[in-house]
N, C-alpha and C positions, 0 to 999 in steps of 0.2 A: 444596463441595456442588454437585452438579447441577443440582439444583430452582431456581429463579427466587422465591425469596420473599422478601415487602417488611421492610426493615430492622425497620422497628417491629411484627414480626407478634407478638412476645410482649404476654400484654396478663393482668392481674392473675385473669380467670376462667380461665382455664387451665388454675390450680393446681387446680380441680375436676375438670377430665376424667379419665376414667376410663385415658385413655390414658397417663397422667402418673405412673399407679402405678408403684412401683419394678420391680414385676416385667413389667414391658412393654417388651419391644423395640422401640425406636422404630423402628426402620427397617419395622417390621410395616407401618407408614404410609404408607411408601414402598419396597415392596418391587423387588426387581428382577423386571422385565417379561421374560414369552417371547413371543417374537413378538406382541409389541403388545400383549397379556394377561398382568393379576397372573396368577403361582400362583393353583389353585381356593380349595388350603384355606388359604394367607394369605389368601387375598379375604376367606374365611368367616370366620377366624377375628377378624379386624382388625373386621367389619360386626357380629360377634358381641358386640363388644367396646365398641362404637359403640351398639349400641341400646340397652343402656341408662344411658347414658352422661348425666347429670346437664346437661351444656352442648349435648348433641347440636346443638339447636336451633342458638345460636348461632356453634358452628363451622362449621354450614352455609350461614347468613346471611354469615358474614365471608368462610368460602373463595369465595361465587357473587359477593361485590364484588370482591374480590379479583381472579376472572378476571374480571371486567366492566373490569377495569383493566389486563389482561395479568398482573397480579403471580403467580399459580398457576398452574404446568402441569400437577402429577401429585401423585399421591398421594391417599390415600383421608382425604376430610374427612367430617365429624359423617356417616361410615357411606357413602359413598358414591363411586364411582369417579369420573375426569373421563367416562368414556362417559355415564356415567349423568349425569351433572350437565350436560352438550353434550348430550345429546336432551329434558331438560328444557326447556333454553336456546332450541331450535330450536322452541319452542312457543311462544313470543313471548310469554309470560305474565312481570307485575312480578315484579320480585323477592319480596317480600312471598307471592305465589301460589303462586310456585313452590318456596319454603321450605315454606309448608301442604302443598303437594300430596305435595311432596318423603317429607315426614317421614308423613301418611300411606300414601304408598303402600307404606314401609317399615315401617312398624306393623302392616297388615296384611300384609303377605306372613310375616313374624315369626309371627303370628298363624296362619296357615294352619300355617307349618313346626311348629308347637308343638303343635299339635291331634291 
């Protein structure tokens, strides 16, 4: 595997993710980049599939330690790109903040797309 992730990343909530379902490509999660950018509509469809997604929360909390540790390069966690989770990061806010902000700034933009 390409990706950089920590031996012990399986962990018993998992088995709730929405991403976990049988009919889910897992690679959706880590799709192949064109020039430096997912595909639009894997981005969408992987973020579509993420929101509302039972663990969201948590997978976001574990992937932002995770890079705080080097352990995550790529790939789209609880709905969210590494761009998007690096310009989070660059706002110097805890972790805790930046999981809140995280999650709703993606509620609402959800919110707007659905209206």
């Amino acid at each position: 595997m390409k990706y950089k992730v920590p031996v012990d990343w399986w962990a018993p909530w998992m088995e709730d993710a929405r991403c976990r379902l049988p009919h889910n490509d897992p690679e959706t999660w880590f799709p192949e980049q064109h020039q430096g950018y997912y595909l639009p509509h894997v981005e969408r469809m992987a973020k579509a599939i993420c929101s509302g997604c039972p663990v969201r929360e948590r997978c976001l909390r574990i992937c932002l330690q995770y890079e705080a540790s080097g352990a995550v390069q790529a790939g789209i966690w609880g709905g969210t790109l590494k761009r998007d989770r690096q310009a989070w990061r660059r706002r110097h806010l805890p972790l805790e903040e930046q999981v809140t902000a995280m999650l709703n700034e993606m509620d609402e933009t959800r919110e707007r797309v659905e209206a």
